[in-house]
C-alpha positions in Angstrom: 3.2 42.8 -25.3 4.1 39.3 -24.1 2.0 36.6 -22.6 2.6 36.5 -19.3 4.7 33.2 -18.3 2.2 31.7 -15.7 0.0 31.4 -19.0 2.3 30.0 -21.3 2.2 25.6 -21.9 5.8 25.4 -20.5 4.9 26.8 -17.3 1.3 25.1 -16.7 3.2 22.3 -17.2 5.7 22.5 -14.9 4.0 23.1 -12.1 1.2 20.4 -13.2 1.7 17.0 -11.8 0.2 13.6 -11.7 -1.1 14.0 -8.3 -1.2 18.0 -8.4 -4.7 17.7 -9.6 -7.6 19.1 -7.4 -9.4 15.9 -7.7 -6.4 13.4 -9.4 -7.3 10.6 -7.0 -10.3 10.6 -7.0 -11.0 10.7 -10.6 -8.0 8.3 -11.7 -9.3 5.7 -9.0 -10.5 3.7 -11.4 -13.0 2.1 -8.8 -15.3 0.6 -8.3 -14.0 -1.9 -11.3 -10.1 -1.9 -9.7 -11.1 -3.4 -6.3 -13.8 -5.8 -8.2 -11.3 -7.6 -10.2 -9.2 -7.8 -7.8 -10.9 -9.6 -5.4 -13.2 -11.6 -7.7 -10.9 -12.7 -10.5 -13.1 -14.8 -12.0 -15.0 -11.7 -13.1 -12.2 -10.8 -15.9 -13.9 -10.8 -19.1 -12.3 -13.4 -21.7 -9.2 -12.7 -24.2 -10.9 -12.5 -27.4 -8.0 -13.3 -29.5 -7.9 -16.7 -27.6 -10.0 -19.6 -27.9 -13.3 -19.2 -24.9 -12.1 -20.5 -21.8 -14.5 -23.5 -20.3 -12.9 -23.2 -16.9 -15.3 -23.9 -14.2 -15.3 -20.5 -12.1 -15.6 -18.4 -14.8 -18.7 -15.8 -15.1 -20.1 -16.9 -17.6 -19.7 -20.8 -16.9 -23.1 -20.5 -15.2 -26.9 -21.7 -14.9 -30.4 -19.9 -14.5 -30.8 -19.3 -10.9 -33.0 -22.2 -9.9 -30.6 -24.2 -10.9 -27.8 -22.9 -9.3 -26.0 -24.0 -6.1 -25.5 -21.1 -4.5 -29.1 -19.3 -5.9 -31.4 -21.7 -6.0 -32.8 -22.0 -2.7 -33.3 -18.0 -2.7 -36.5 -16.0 -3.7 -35.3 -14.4 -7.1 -37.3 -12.2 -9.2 -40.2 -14.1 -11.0 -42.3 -13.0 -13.8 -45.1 -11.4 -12.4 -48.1 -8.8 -12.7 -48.3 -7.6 -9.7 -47.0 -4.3 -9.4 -45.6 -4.4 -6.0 -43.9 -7.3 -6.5 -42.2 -5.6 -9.1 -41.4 -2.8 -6.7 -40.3 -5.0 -4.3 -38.2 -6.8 -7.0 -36.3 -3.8 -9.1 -35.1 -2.1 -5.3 -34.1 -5.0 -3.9 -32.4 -7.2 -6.5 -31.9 -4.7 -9.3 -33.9 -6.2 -11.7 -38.1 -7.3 -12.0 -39.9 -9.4 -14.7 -43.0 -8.1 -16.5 -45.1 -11.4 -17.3 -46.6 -11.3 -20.7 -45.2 -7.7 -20.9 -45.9 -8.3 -24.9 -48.7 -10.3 -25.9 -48.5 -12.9 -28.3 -49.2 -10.8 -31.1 -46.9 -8.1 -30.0 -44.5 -10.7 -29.6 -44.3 -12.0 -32.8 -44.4 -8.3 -34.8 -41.0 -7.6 -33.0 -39.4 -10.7 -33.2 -40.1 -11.2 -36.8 -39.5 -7.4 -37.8 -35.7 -7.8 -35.6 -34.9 -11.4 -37.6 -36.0 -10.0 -41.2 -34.2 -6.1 -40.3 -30.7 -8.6 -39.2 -30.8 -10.8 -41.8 -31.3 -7.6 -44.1 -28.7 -5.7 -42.1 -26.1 -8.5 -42.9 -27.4 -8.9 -46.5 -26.6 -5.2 -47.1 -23.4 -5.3 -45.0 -24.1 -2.7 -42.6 -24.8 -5.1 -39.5 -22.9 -4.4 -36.7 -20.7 -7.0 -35.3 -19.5 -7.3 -32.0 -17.7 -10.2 -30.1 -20.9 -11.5 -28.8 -23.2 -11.3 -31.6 -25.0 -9.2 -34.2 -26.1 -5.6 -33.0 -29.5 -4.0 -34.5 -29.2 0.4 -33.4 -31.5 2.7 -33.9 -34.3 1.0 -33.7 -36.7 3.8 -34.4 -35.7 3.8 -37.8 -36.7 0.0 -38.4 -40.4 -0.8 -37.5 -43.3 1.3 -36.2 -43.7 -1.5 -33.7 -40.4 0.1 -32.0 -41.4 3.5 -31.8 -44.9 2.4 -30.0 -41.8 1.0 -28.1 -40.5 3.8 -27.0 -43.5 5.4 -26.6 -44.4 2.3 -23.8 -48.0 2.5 -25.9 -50.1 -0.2 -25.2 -50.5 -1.1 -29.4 -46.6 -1.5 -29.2 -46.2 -3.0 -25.4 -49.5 -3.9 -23.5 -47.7 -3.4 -20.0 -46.8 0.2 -21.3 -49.0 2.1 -18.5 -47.2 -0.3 -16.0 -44.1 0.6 -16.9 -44.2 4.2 -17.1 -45.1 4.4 -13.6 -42.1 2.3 -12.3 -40.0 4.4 -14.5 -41.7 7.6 -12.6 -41.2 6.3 -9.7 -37.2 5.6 -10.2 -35.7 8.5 -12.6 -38.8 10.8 -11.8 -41.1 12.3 -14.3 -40.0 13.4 -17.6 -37.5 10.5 -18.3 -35.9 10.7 -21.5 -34.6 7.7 -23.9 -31.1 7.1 -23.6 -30.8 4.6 -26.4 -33.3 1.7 -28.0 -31.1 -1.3 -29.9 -31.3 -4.9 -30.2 -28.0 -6.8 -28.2 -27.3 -10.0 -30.3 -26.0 -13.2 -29.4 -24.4 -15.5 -31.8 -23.8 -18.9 -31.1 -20.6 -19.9 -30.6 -20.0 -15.7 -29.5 -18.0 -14.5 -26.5 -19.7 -13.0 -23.2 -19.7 -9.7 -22.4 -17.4 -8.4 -19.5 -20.0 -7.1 -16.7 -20.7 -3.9 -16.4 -22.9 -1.2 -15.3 -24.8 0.8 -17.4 -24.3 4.0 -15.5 -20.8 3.0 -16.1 -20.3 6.8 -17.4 -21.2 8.4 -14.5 -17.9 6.5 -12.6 -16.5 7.2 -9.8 -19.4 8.8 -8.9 -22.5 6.5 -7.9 -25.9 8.1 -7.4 -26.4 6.2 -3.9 -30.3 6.5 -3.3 -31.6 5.4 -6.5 -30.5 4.8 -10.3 -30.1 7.6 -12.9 -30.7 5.3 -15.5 -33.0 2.1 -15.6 -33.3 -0.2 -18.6 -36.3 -1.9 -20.2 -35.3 -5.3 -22.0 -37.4 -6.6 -24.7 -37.4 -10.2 -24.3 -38.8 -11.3 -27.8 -37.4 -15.0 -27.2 -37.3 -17.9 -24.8 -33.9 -17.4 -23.3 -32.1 -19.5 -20.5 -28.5 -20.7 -20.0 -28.2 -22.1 -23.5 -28.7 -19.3 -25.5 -26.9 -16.7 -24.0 -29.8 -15.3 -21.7 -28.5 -12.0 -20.0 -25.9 -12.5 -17.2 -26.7 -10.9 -14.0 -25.1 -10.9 -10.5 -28.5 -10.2 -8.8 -28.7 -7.1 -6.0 -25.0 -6.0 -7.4 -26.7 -2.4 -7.6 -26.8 -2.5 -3.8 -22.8 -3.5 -3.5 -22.3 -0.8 -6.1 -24.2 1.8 -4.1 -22.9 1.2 -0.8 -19.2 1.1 -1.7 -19.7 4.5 -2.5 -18.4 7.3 -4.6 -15.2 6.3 -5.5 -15.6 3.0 -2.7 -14.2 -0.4 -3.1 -15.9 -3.6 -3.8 -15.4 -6.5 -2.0 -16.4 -10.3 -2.5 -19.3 -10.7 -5.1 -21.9 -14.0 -5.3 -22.0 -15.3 -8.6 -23.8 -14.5 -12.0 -26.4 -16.4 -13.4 -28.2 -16.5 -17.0 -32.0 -14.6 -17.5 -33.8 -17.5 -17.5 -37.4 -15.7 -19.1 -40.5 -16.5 -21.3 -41.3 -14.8 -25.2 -43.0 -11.8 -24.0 -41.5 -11.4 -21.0 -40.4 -7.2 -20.1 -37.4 -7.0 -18.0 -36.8 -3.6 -15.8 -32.9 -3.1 -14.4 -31.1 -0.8 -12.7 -28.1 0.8 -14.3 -26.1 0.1 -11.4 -27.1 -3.8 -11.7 -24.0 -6.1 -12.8 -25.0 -7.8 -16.3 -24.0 -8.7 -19.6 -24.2 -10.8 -22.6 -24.3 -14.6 -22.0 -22.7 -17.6 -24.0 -25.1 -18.7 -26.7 -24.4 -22.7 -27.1 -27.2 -23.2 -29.1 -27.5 -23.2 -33.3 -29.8 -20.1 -33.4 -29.1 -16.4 -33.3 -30.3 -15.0 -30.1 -31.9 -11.3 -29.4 -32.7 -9.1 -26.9 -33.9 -5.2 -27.1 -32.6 -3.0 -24.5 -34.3 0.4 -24.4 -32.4 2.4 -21.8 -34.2 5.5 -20.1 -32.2 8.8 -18.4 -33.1 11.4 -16.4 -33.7 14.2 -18.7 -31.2 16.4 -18.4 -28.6 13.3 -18.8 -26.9 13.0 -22.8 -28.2 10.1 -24.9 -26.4 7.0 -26.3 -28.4 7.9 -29.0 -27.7 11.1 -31.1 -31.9 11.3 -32.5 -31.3 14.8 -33.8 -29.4 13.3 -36.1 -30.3 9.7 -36.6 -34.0 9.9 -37.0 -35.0 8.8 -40.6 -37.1 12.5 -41.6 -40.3 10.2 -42.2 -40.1 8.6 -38.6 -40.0 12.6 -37.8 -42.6 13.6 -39.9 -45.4 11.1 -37.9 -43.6 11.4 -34.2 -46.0 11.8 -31.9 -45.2 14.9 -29.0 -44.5 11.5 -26.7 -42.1 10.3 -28.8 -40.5 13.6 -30.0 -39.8 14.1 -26.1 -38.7 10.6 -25.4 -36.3 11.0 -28.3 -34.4 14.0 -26.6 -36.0 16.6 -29.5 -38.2 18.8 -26.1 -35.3 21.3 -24.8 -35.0 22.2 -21.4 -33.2 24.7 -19.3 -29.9 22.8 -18.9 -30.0 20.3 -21.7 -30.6 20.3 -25.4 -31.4 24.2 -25.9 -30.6 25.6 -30.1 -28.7 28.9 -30.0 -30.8 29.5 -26.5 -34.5 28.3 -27.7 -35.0 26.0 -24.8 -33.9 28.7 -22.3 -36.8 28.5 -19.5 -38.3 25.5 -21.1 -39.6 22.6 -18.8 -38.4 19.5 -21.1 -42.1 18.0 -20.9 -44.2 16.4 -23.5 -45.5 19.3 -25.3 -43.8 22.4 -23.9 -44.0 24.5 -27.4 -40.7 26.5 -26.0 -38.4 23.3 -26.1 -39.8 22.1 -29.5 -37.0 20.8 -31.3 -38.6 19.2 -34.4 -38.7 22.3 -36.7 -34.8 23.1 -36.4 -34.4 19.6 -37.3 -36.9 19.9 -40.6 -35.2 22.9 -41.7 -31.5 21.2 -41.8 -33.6 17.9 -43.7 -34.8 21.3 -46.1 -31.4 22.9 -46.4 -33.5 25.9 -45.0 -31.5 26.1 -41.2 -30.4 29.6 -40.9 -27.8 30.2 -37.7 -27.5 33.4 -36.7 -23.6 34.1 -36.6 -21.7 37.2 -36.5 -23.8 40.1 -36.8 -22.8 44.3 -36.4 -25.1 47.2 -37.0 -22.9 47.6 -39.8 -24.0 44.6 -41.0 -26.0 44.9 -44.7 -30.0 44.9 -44.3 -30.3 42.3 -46.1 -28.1 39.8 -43.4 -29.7 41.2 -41.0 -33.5 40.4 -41.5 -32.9 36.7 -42.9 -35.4 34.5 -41.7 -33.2 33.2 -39.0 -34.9 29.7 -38.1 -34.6 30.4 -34.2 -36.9 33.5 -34.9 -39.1 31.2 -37.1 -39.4 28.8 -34.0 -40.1 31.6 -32.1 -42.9 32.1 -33.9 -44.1 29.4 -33.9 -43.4 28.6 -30.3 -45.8 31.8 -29.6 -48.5 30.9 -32.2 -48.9 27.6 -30.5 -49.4 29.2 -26.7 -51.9 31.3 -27.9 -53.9 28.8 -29.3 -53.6 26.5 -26.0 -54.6 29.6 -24.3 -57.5 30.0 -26.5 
């Protein structure tokens, strides 16, 4: 019997237009980055191929902000302690500064461990390079002092405590990590074009508050000379008020992070930044450990990426804050997950043992079965009944 035409490719195409889409215009609007360029030029981001323009004007042809015309009679974020400073900061200017967010000796264990793991990186030839300067991923993999990162444990990060709670307070409990790598800047390297790190989520903008924030690592003095971050300070509030889909008008200018060693910096992912121009002799890095709503997909793939002996000693913080607790609508294995609540310890979104078996070569899927199907196929130790077990076995002894 023949397919009926209105399903065949010819058809569908025919009657499928550019603009027939439900939501074509909408989703082809390409805002809010088509209105920005076009009424703030200067916010182009440079032709690589050609030599770094020193135009005065351009983005990144800028200063810290107390020493800039148009910021530097204006109350920008300072480093600071005080948690409702902070607040105040990271909702009204998109960004807030941890003071002595690592202590010294913090501090120096992550600066040295990123300097030795670059150098090695480049040594091995494995770094990755990008226009503005040597990238370190997966950061997990390459220093216990990382994972205590991600885990905002005060042996890692003595503002840790702080830091969960403003993350609480902005993505809501049971935040997940998005990714956790080290953003290079080489001298003599190219800026970044500004961007959003919610960028994915375009045209839609999550108005009321951020779906993702950042944590920046600032394991370095950085300022103007060395590439500190480029911001355009309370962007997130132009971004959220054009709208879904709304255009951007007239933007103030960027400046560079000016910040001490130690210093933790919070953003919103709706918050203009990038890379700055590093004129100095010495490689420049940053760590920017992004955080999601749970439910949201990762930068980072962990299930895959984890080195099996950062696994192995995972903590149930860090498992979770690595994507590996299932939830209801995100991350389930052939439906363990189902029902699941995605928090630290939830035995029924326990990822880590489907992971182990594939590092075995013991991960049993369960594919196409029948009743006709041979005994033997039939009661393999599938590992989703294996979890299962375990899953059970564990909530008895917490009910115990």
């Amino acid at each position: 019997m023949p397919v009926p035409v209105e399903f065949t490719l010819a058809h569908i195409k025919q009657h499928s237009s550019a603009d027939s889409g439900i939501y074509s215009e909408f989703l082809d609007s390409r805002e809010p980055f088509r209105s920005m360029f076009k009424n703030n030029p200067w916010l182009i981001p440079p032709d690589i191929r050609k030599p770094l323009s020193q135009a005065k004007g351009d983005y990144w042809q800028t200063t810290v902000g107390r020493k800039h015309e148009y910021w530097e009679k204006i109350d920008l974020p300072q480093p600071t302690r005080d948690i409702n400073r902070l607040r105040t900061d990271l909702f009204e200017w998109g960004y807030c500064l941890i003071r002595d967010g690592l202590s010294s000796k913090q501090c120096k264990v992550f600066l040295d461990r990123l300097m030795d793991q670059a150098a090695a990186e480049r040594r091995a030839g494995v770094q990755q390079q990008t226009p503005s300067g040597q990238y370190i991923n997966s950061l997990v993999n390459k220093g216990a002092c990382f994972a205590l990162c991600i885990e905002q444990h005060p042996d890692g990060v003595q503002a840790g405590p702080l830091i969960e709670q403003l993350l609480n307070e902005t993505l809501g409990p049971g935040w997940i990590c998005h990714s956790f790598l080290a953003n290079g800047a080489d001298p003599g390297g190219y800026p970044q074009g500004l961007h959003i790190d919610q960028g994915p989520l375009l045209p839609w903008q999550t108005l009321e508050a951020p779906a993702l924030v950042n944590t920046m690592f600032i394991p370095q003095d950085i300022d103007d000379q060395n590439g500190g971050t480029l911001v355009i300070p309370a962007s997130h509030r132009v971004m959220a008020e054009a709208g879904s889909g709304g255009a951007i008008g007239e933007l103030p200018p960027a400046i560079n992070l000016e910040a001490a060693a130690g210093t933790i910096m919070l953003f919103d992912g709706r918050l203009l930044h990038g890379t700055g121009v590093n004129r100095s002799a010495s490689q420049r890095f940053v760590a920017t450990m992004s955080n999601v709503k749970s439910w949201m997909r990762q930068q980072e793939n962990w299930i895959i990426s984890v080195h099996p002996e950062v696994l192995s000693a995972a903590s149930p913080k860090l498992l979770h804050r690595m994507g590996m607790q299932a939830l209801t609508y995100g991350a389930t294995v052939e439906g363990f997950g189902l029902g699941a609540s995605g928090r630290v310890n939830d035995h029924w979104g326990a990822l880590k043992q489907f992971r182990t078996a594939l590092d075995e070569g013991s991960y049993i899927r369960v594919g196409e079965l029948s009743m006709d199907s041979p005994a033997e196929k039939l009661d393999q130790n599938f590992t989703v009944k294996l979890v299962r077990k375990l899953a059970h076995k564990a909530e008895k002894v917490v009910v115990k």
